[in-house]
N, C-alpha and C positions, 0 to 999 in steps of 0.2 A: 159400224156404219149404220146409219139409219134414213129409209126410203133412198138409197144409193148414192148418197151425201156422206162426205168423208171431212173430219176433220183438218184444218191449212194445217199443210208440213205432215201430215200422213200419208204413205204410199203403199200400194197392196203388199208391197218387199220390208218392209218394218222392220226393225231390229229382231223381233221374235223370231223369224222366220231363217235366223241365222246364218244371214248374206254376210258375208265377207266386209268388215269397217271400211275398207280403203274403195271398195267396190260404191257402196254406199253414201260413203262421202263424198266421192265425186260424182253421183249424178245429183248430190243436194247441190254441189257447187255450180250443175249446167244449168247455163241461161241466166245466174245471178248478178247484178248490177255491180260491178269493177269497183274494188276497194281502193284505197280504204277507205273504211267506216270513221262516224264521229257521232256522240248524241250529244243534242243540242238541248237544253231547259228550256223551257217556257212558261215563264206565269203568269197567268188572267187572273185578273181584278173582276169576278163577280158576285152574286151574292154569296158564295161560299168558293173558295181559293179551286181552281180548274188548272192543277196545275199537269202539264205535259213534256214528254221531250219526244222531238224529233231527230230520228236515228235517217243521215243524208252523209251523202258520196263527200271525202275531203277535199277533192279537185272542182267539182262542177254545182256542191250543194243541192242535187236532186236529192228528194225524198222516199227513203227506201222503208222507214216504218215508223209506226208512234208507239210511243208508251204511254198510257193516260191513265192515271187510278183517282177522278176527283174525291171519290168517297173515301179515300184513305188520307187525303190533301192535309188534313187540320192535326190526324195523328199523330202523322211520320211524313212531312215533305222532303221531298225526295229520296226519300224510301224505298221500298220492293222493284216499283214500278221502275224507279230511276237508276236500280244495278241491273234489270234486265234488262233492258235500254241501254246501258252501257256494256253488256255483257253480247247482244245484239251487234252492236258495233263490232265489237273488237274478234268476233267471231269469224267478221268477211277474210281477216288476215291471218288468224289461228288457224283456224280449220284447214286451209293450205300450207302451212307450215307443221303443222302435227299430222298431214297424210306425208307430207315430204320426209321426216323424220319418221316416220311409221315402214314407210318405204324402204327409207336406208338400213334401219337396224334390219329390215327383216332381210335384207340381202349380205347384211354381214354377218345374221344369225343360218343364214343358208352357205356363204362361204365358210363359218365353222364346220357347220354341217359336212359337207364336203370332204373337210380337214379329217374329222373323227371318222366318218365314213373311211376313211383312208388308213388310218393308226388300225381302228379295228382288226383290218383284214392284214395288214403290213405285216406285223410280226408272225404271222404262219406262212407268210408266202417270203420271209429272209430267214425261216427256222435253222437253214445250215450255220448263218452268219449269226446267230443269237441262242441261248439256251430256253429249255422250255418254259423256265419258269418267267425267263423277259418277254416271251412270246404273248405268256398269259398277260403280264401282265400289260404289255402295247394293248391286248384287244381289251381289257378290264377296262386302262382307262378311256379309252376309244367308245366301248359301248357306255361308261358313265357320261361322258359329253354329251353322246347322242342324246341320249336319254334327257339331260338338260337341256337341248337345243328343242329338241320335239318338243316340250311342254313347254318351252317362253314359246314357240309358233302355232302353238294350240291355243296360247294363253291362260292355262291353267294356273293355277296358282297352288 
């Protein structure tokens, strides 16, 4: 930040600061203009090609944002400016469907969790109904699950 001027689409909570994706992407999604998205082309005829596309709502065609690169027009028309403009659009209906899916794995990565959490300790609390070495191995593979579920929910790789 400089003179207390902050970059559009930056917030004091930034990815660095290790907030939470699901947390984060939905306060990018409050107060955003109701998808879906569409970019539209546009090309001006002037002295050198101006060319644009404007990113507007599919229902009511309000104007949610431009892509404009004139200085790049004559290189590459429709180029850079015109995949992140398209990429802009199709954002408004991703980004709610990939926290929706982000959502669900992680709640079926916590219902495993659960599951293992459970095997773990099972076989030493049915040790009359099992022998030692089935005991071990219920909690072996119980704390390898775990141990896999904790790191896809940390996100480690």
């Amino acid at each position: 930040m400089t003179d207390g001027l902050r970059r559009s689409g930056s917030t004091p909570e930034d990815s660095t600061s290790g907030a939470d994706v699901i947390v984060r992407a939905k306060a990018a999604l409050e107060g955003v203009t109701e998808g879906p998205w569409e970019a539209i082309y546009h090309h001006h005829d002037t002295s050198y090609p101006s060319d644009v596309y404007h990113v507007i709502t599919e229902r009511t065609g309000d104007l949610v944002a431009v892509a404009d690169d004139e200085s790049r027009s004559y290189e590459e028309p429709h180029g850079k400016f015109g995949r992140d403009a398209h990429f802009i659009a199709a954002s408004r209906t991703l980004v709610p469907e990939l926290l929706a899916e982000v959502e669900r794995l992680r709640g079926a990565l916590n219902e495993v969790r659960a599951l293992a959490d459970d095997a773990a300790g099972k076989g030493w609390r049915d040790l009359p109904s099992q022998s030692m070495d089935e005991a071990a191995g219920m909690q072996t593979v119980g704390e390898t699950i775990l141990l896999a579920v904790d790191v896809a929910l940390r996100g480690d790789q």
